[in-house]
VOVEXTOR-772170 format. One record per residue: x, y, z of N, C-alpha, C, CB in turn. Coordinates in pm, whole numbers, plus 32768, in hexadecimal, padded with zeros to 4 digits. Glycine has a CB too. Layout:
N
XYZXYZXYZXYZ/...
% end
This chain:
395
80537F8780008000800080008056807D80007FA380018079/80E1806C7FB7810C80EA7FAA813C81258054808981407F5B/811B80DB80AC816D812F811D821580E8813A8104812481C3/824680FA80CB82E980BC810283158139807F83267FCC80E0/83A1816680D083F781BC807E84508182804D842C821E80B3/849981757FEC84F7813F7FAC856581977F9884C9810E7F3F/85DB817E7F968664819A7F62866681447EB586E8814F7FE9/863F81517E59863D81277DC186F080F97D9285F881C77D58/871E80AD7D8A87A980937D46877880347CE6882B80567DA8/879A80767C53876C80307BD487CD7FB87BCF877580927B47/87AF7F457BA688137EEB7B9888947F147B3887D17E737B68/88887F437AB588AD7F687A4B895E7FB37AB4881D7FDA79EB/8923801F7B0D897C80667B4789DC80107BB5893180D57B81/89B47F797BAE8A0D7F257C108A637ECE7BEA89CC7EDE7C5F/8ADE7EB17C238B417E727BFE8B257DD37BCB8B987E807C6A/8B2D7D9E7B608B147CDD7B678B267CC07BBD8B5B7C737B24/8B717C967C128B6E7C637CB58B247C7D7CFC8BC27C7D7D02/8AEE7CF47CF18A8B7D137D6089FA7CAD7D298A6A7DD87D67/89DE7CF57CC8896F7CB47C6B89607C597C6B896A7CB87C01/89AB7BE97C6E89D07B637C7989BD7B167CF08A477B5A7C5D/89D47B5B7D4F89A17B427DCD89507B197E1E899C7B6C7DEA/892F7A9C7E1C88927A647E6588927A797EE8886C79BF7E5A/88FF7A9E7F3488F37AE57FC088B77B2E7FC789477B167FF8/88E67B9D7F6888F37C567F6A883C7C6A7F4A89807CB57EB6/88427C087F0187A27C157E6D874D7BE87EFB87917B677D9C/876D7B937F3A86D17B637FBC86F27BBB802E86C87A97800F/87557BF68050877C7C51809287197CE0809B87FB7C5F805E/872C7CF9800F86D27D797FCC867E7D7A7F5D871F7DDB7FA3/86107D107F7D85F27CEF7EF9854B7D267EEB860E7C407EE0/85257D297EA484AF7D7E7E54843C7D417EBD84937D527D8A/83E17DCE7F0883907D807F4F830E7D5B7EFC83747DC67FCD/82CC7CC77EB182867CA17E6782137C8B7EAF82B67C4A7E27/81E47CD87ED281707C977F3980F37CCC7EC181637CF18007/80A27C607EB9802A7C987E7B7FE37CEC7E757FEF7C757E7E/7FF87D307F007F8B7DF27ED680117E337EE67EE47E537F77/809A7E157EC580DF7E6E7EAE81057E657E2781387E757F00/80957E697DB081067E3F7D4C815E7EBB7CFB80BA7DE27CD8/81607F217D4681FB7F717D28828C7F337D3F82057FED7D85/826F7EF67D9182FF7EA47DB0830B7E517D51830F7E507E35/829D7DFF7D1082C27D817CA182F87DF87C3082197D047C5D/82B77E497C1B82DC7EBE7BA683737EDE7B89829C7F507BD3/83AE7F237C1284207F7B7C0F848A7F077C4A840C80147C72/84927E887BD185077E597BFE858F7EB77C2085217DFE7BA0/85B87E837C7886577ECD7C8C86777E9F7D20865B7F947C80/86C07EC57D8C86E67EED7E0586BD7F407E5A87387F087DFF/86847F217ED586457F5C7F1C86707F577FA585D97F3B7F08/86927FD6800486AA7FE78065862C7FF880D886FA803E8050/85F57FAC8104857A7FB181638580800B81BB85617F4081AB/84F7804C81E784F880B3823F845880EA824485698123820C/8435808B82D883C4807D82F38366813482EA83D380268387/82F8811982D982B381AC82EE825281938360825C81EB8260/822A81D683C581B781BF840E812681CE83FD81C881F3845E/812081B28354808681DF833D8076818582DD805D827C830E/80A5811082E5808380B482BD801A807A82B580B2808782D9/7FD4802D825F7F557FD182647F6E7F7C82BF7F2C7F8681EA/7EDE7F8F832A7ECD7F0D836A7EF17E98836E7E867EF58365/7EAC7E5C82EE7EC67DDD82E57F657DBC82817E367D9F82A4/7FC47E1582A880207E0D825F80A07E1082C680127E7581F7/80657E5A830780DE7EA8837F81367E34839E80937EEA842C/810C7DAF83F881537D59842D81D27D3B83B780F37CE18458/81547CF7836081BB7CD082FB82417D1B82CA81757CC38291/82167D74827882727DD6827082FD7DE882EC82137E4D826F/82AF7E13836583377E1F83BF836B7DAA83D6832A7E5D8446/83497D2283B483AE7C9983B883E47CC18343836E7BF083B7/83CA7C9A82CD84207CCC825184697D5D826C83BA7CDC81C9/84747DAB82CD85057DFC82CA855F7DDC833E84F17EA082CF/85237DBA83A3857F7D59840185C17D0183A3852C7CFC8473/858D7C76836C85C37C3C833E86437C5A82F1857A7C148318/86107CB582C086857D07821C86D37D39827086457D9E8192/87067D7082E687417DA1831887C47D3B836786E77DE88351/873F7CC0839487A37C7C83E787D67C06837B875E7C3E8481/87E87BD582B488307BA4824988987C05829687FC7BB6819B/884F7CA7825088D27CE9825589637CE982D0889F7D66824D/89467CCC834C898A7CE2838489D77C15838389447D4583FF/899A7BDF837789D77B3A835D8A1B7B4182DD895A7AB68350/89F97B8B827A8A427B6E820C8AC77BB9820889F17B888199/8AC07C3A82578B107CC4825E8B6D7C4982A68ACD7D7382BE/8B567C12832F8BC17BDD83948C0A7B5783308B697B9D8442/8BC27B0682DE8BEA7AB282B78C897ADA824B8B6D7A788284/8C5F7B6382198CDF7BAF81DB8D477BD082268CC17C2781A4/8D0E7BE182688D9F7C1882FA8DD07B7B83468D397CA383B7/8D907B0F83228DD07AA483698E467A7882E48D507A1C83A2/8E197A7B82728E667A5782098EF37A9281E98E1B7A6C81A6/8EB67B5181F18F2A7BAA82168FA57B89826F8EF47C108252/8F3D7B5782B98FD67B54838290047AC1836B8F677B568482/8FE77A738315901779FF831290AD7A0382D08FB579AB82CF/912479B782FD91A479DF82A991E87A2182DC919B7A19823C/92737A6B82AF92967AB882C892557B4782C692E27A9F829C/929E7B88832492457C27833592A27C6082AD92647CA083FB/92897C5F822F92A67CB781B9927F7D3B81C7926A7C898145/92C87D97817C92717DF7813191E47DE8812692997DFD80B6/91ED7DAC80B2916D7DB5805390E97D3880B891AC7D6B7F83/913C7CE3811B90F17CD5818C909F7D57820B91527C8681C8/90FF7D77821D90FE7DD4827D90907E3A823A91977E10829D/90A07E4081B2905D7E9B816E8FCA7EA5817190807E8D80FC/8FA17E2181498F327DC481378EF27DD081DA8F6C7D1A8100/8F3E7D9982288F0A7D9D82B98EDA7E0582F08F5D7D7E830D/8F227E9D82E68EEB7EFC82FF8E547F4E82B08F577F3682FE/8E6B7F0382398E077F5281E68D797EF881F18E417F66813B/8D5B7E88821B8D287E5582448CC57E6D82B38D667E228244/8D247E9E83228D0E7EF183918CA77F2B83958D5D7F4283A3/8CE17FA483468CA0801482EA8C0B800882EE8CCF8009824C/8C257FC4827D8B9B7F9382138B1F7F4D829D8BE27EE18178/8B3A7EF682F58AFE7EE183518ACA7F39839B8B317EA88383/8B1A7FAD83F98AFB8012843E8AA0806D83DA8B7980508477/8AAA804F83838A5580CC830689DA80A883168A7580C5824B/89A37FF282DD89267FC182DF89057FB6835989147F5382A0/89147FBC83E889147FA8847588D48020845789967F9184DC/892F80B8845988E9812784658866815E84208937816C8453/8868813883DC87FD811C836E878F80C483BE884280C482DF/8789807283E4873C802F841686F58056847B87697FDB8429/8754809584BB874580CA855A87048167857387EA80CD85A0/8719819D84D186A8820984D2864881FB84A386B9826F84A6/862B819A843F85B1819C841B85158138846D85D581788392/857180EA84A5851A80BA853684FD811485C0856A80418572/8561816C85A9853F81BA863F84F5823E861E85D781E5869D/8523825685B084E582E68596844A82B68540856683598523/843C823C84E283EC8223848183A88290842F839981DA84B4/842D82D5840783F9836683AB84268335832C8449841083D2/8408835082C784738343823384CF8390823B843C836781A5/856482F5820F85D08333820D86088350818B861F82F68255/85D48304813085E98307809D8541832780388635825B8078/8561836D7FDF84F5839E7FC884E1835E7F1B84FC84477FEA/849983117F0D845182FF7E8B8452836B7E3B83CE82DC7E99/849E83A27D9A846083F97D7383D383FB7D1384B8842B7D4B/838083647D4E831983667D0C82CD840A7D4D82C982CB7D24/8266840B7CF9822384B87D1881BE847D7D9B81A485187C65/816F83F37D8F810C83A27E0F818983B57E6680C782DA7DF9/81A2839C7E75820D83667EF2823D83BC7F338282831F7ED2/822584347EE8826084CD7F24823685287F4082A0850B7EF1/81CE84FC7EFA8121854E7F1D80FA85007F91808D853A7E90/811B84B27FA180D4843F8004811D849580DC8147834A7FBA/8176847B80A281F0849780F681BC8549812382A384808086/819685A280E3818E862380F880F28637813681B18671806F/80B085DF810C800885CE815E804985B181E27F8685338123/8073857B822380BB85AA82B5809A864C82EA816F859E829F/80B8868A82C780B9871982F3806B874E82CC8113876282E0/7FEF871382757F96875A82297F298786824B7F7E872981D5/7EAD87AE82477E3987D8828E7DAF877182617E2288808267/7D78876282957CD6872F825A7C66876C829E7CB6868A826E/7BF4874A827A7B75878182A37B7E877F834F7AF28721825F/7B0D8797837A7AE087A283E07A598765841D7AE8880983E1/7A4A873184967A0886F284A679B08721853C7A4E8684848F/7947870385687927874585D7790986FB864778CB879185BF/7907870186BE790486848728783886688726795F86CA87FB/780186BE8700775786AD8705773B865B868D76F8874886FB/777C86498607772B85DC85BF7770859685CA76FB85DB8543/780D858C8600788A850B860A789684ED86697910851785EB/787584EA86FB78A884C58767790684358741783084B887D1/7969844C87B279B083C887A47993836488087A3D83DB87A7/794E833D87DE78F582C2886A7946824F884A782282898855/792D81FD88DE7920815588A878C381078864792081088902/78A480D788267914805A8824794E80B7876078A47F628827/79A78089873B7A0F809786EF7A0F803486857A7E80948739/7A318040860879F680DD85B77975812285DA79DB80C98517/79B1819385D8790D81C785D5790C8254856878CF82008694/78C6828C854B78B582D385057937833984C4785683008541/79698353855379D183D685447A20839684FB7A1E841D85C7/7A4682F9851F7ADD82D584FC7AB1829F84517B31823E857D/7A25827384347A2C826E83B17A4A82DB833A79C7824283A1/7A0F8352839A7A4183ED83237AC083D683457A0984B58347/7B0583E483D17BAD83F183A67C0083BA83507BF483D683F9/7BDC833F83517BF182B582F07BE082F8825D7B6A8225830D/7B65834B826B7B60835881C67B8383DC81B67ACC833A8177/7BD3843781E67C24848E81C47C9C846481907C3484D5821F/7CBE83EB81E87D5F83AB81D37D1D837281477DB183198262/7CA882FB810D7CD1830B809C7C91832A80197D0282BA8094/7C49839C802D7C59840F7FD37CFA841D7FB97C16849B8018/7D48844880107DD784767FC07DED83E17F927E6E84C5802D/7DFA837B7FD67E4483037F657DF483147ED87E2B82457FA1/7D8B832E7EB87D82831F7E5A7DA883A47DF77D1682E97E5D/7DAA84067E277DE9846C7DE27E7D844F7DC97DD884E97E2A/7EC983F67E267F6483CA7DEF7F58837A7D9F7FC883917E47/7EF682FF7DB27EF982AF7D427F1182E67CC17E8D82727D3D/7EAA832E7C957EAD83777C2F7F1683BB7BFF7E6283B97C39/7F50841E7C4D7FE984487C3E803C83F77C0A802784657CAE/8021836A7C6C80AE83177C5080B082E67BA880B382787CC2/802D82E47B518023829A7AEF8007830B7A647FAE822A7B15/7FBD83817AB37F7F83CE7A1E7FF483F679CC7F1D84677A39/805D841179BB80BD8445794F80B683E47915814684727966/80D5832E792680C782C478B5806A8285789F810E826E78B5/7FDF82BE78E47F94825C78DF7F15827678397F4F825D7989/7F4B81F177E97F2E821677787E85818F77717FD382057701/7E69816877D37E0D811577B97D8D8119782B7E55809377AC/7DA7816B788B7CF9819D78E27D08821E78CB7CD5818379A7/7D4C827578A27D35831778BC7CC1832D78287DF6838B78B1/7D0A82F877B27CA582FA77477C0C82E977397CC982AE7705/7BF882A577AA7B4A823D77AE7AFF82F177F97B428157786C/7B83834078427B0E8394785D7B4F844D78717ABC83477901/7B9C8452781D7BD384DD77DA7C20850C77867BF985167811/7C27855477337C68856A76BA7CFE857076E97C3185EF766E/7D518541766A7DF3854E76967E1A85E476B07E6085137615/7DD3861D76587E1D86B276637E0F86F177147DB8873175E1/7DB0869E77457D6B86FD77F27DA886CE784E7CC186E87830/7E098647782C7E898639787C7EA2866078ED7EE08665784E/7EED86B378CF7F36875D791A7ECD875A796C7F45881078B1/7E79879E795E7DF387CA79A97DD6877F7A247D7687B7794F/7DB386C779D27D9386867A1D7DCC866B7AAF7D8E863B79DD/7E4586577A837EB586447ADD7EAD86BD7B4F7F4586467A85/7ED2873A7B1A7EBF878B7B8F7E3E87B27BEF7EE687F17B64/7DC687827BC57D5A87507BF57D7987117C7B7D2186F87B97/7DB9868C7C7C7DDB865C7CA97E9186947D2A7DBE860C7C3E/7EB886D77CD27F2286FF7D3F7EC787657D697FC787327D11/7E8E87B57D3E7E3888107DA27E0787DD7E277DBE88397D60/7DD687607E3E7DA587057EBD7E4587297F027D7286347E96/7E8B872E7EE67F2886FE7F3C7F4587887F497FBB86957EDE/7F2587F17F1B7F3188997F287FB388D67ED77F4588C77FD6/7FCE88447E62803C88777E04802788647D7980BA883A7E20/803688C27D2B802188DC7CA7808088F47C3D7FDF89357CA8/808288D87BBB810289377B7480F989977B648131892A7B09/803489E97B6380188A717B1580A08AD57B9E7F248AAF7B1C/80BC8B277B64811D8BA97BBA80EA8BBA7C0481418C2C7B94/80738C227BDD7FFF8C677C247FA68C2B7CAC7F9E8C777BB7/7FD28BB77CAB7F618B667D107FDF8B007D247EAB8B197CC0/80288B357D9380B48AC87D6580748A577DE681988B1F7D89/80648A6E7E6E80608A2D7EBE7FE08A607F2980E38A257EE4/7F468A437EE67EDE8A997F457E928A117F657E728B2A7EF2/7E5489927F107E07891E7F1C7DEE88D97F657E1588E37EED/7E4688A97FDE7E31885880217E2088B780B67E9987EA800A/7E5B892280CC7E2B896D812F7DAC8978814D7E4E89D18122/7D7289CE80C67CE389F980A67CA4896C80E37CBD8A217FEE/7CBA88FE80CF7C62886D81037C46888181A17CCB87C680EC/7C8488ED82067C75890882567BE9895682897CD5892B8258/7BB4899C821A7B6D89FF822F7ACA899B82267B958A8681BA/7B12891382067A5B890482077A40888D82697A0988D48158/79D48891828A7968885B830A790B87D982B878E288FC834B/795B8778830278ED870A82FB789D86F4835B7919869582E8/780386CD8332779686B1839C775786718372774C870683D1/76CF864F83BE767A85DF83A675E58609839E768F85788411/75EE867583DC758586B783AF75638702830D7587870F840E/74EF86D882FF748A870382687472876A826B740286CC8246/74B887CC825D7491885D8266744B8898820574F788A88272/7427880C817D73F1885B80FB738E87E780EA746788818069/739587968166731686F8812E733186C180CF7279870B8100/73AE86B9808373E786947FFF740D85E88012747B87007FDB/73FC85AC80A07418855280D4738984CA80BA743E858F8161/732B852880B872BF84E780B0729D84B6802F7265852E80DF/730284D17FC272E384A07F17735C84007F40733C854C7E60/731583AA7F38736B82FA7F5A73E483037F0E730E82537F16/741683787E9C748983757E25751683A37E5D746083E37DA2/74CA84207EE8751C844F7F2C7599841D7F7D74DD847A7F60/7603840C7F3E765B83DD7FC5769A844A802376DB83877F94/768784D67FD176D585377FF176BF85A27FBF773D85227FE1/76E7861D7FF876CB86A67FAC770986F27FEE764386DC7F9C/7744876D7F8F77B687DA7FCB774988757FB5787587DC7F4C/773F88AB802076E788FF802177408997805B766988BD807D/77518A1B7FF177858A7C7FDB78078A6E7F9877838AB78040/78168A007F4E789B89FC7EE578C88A577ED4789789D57E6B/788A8AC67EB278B48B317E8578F28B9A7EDA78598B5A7E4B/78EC8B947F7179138BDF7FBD79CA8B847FED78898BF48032/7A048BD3803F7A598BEA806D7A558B6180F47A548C848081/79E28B3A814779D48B07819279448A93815979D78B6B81FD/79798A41811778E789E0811078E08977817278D2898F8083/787E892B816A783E88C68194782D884D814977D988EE81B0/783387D1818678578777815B77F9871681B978E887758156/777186E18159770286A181B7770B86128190766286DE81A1/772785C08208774784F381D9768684F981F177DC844B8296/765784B381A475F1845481B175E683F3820275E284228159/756C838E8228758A8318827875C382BC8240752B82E382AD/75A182B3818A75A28262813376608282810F7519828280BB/76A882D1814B770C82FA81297760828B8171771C83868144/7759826381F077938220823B77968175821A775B824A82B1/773A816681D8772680C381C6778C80B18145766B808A819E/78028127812F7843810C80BB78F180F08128782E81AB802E/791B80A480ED799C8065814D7A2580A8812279B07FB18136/7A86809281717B0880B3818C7B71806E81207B238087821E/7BD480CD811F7C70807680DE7CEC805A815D7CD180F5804F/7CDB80B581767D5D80DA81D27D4980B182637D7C817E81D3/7D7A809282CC7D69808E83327D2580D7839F7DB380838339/7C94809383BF7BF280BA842C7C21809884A97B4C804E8411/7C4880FB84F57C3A80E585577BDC806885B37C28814B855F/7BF77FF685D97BAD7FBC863F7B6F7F3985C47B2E803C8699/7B987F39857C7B977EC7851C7BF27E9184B57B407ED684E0/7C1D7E3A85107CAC7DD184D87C637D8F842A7CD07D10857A/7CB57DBE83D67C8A7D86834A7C967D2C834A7CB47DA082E2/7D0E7CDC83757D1B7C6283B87CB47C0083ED7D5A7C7F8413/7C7C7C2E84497BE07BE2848D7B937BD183F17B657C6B8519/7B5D7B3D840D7ACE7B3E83C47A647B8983E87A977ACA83C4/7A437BBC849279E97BF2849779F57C8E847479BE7BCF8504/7A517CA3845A7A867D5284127A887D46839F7B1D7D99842E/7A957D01836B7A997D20829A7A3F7D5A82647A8F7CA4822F/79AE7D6682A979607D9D8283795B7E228280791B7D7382A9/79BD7E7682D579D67F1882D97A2F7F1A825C7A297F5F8372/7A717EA881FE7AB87EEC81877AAD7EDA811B7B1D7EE98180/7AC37EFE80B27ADA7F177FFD7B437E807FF07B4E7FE47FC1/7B327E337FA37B9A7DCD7FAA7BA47D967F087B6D7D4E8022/7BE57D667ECB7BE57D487E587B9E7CBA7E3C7C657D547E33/7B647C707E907B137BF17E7B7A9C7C2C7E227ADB7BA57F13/7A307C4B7E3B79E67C8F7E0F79E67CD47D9A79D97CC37E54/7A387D067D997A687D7E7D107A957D137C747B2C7DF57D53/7B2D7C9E7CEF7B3C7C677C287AB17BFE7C207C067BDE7BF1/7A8D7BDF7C6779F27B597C59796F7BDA7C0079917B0C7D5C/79997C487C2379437C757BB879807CBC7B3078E77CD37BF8/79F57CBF7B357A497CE07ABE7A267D537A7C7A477C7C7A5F/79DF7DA87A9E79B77E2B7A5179B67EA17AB7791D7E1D7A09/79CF7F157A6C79D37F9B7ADD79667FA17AEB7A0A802C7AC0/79337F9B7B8B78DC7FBB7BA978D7800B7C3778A17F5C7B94/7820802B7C58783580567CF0784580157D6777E180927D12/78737F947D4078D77F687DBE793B7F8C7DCE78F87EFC7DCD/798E7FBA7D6479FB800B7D8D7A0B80937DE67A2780267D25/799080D37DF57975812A7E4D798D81167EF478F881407E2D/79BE817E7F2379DE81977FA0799B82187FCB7A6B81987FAD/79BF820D8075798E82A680B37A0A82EA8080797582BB8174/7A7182EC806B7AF58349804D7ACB83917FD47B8B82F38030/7A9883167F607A5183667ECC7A0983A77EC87A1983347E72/79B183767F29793F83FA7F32796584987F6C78C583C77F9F/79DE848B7FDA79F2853880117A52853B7FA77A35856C80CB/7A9884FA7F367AE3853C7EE37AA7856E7E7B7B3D84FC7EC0/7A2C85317E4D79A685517DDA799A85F47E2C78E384C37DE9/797685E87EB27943865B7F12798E86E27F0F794A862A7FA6/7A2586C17F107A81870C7EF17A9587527EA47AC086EB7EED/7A8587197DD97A7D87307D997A2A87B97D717A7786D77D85/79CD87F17DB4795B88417DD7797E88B97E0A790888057E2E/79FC88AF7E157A3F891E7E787A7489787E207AB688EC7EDF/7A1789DD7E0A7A4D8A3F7D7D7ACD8A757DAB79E08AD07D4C/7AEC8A6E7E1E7B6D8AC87E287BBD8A677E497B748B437E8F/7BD789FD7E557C2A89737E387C59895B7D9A7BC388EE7E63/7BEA89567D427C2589057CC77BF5897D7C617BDA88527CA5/7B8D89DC7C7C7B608A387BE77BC98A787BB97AEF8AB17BF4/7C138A887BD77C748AE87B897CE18A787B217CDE8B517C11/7CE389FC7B487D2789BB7AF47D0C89BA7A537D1F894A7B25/7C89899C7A517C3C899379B37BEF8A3B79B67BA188EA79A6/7BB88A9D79F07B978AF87A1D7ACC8AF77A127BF88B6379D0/7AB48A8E7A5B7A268A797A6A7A208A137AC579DB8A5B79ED/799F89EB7B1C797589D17B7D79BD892D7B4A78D289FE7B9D/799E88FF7BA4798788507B9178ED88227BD07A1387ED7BFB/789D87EF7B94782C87CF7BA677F187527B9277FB88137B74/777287267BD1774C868E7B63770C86CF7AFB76D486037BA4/771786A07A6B76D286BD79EE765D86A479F076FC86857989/75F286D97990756786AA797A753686C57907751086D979CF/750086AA78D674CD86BF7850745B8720785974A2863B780D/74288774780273F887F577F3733487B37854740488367710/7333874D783572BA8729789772CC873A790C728E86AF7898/733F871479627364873A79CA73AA86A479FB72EE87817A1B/73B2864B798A73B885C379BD7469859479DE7369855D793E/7484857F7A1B753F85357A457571850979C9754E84907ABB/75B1853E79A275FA84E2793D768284D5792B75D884FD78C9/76C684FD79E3775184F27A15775784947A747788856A7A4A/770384257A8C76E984047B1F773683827B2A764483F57B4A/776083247B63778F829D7B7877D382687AF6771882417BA3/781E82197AF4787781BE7ABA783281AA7A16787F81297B21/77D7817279FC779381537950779181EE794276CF80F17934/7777828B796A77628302790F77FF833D78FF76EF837A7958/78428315796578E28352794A7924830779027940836579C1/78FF828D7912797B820878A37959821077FB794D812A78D4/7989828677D2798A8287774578F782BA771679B281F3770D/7898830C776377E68303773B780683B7773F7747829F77DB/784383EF77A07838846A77CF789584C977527875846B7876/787B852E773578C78561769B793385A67703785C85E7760E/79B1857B76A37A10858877097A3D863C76ED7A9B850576F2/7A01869B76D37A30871676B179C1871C777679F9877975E1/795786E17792794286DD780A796286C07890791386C47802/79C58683786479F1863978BF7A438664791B7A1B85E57892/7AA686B0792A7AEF872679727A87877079B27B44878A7911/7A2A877479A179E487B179EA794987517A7379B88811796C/797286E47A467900867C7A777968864D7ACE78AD86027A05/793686457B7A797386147BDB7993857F7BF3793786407C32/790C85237BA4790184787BA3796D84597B1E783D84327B7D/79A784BB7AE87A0984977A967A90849D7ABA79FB84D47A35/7AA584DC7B0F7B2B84D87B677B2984737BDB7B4785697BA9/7AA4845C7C087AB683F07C6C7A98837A7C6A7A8B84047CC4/7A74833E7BFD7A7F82BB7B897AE8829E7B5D7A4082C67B10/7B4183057B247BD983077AF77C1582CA7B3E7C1E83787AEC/7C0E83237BFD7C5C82DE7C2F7C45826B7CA47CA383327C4A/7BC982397C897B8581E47CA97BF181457C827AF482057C5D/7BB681477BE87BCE811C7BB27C6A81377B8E7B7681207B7C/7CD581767BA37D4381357BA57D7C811E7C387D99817A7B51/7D2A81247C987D6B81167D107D7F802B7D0C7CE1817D7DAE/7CF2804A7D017CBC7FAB7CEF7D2B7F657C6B7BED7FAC7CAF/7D3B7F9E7C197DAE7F6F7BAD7E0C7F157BDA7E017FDF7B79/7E3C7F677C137EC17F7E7C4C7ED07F087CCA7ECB80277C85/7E617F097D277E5B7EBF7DAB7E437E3C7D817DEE7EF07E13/7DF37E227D087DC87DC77D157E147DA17CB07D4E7DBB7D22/7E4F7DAB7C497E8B7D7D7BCE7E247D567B767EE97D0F7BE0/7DB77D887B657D657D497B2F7D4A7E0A7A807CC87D087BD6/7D1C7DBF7A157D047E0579AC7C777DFA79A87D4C7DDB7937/7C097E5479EC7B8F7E5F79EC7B4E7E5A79727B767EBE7A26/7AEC7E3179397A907E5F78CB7A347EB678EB7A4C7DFD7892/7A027EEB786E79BB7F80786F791D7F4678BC79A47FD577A3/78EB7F9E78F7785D7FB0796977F07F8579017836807279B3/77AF7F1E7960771E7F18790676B87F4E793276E77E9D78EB/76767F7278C675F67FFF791475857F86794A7588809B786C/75567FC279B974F37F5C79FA75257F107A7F74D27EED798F/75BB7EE77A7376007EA17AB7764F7ED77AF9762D7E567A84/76A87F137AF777307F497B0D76FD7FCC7B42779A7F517A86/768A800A7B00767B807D7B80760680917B9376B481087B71/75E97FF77BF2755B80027C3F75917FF37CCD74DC7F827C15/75C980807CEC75F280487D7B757280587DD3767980A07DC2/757B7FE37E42750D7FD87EA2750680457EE475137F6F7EFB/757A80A57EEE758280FE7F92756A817A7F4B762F81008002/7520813E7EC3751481D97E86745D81EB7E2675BF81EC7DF4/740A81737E91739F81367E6473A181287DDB733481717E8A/740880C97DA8741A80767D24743F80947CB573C480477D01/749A81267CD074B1819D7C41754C81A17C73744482667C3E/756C82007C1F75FD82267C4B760D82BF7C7D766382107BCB/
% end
């Protein structure tokens, strides 16, 4: 899940001996874990270095695989220095022995900060990974103790919005990490030329942009708005409703969850429910479900998609990128014709689409799930794919 930092050493840049190395290679070798498949991707060398915001159901694992890698390294490091000191004390012994040393006390130190401190010590220059890393210090909405109290028993309400603040941004990195090459989901739902656009759409959530003018304002502004639970517009009472952002247009909006908002599940780690447990799986998004139905659909939906759909709304967040609102579309009757997975997957005219919010959050819906699951979705069938239940049978 993207919470491990890497130190990148291309093979290409390493000596044959090293390369060659079935010590060195299981020592530091590519972490392949199935929802990590960046690691199967970026063959090369990797220096481990735990993060503390790790996925749940990942964490353990993960911190055995850098213990482990740590303690090859230090058996394989000593096994050099026994070979070294064997013999006469030479030069080019003596040489060997000391540099050895070295190289040990280096990966020791290394080790010993990134377990004690568990900050990133080496930084990915993927753009996710760095965007990821800077949401640390970043701001999000707001929440109030009268519609969130934090009661027992756990999860409860509060910790599902927190949950889906955290991943709203994963999925805005996702996207980062893939839109410059991604030549086979960006097409199904925006023109090549809106690119650019798209993308900073998306760094706008993180409060960084390329435009000059608006170099670093986006993710602050996410500060200024108020989630609640209260219907302040009865907009809750249409069954389609999962959500609604009410004064977009101001400086300070509002941001209203539905009831029907909550029965939509987690990625990232819920407080008070081990993903792990069978009796917890039911608080998450999981890829069983998703490849057994093989098509983008609104199971791919989360509470995170929905406050990032919500987000989207935030004229002073994203309008200035394309220089017009972001909205759901409708056709001159008044009817949706931006709404769920079948109107954005190739149905929605894509000169619209920069401007339709279910088209940015389908995008990255749908490449978050890509990616996690390894799976190549087929296009949404109307009728099927977006009859979600929690949305009385529409999208």
């Amino acid at each position: 899940h993207d919470r491990i930092d890497l130190l990148s050493i291309r093979p290409a840049a390493l000596p044959a001996w090293l390369k060659s190395s079935s010590a060195i290679s299981a020592a530091f070798g590519v972490l392949g874990h199935p929802q990590h498949p960046r690691g199967q991707r970026n063959k090369g060398l990797y220096i481990v270095c735990p993060n503390t915001r790790f996925h749940a159901s990942h964490q353990a694992a993960n911190l055995v695989v850098s213990a482990s890698s740590n303690l090859i390294i230090v058996i394989v490091v000593s096994a050099f220095q026994f070979v070294a000191s064997a013999g006469p004390l030479s030069r080019r012994n003596f040489y060997s022995y000391t540099m050895t040393r070295v190289i040990l006390l280096c990966f020791l130190a290394i080790s010993f900060i990134c377990n004690v401190s568990s900050a990133p010590l080496f930084t990915s220059p993927n753009p996710a990974v760095t965007a990821h890393n800077a949401l640390l210090k970043r701001a999000e909405p707001g929440t109030g103790d009268d519609d969130f109290p934090d009661t027992e028993p756990h999860p409860n309400k509060l910790d599902q919005v927190e949950t889906a603040f955290n991943d709203a941004f994963e999925l805005a990195a996702y996207v980062l990490n893939s839109i410059d090459d991604d030549i086979d989901i960006f097409p199904h739902y925006f023109n090549g030329g809106d690119r650019a656009g798209v993308k900073n759409v998306f760094l706008a959530i993180f409060g960084t942009t390329s435009i000059p003018e608006n170099p670093s304002t986006g993710n602050d502004l996410l500060a200024n708005i108020h989630v609640q639970r209260k219907d302040t517009e009865g907009q809750c009472k249409n069954k389609r409703t999962l959500a609604y952002m009410h004064d977009g247009e101001t400086k300070k909006p509002t941001i209203v969850l539905c009831d029907n908002a909550f029965k939509k599940k987690a990625v990232t780690a819920l407080k008070g429910a081990d993903p792990k447990k069978d009796e917890d799986k039911k608080w998450y998004a999981t890829c069983e479900p998703l490849t057994q139905n093989g098509h983008l659909s609104y199971l791919m939906n989360t509470l995170g998609a929905t406050l990032l759909h919500e987000y989207l709304h935030f004229d002073g967040l994203v309008e200035f990128v394309f220089g017009a609102p972001i909205i759901d579309q409708d056709n001159p009757k008044g009817e949706p014709i931006g709404y769920g997975p079948v109107q954005v997957y190739d149905n929605l005219s894509k000169d619209l689409a920069p401007f339709n919010a279910d088209s940015y959050t389908y995008y990255a819906l749908h490449n978050l799930w890509h990616v996690l699951c390894q799976k190549d979705f087929e296009a949404p069938r109307a009728g099927k794919d977006d009859a979600d239940p929690d949305c009385g049978k529409q999208a």
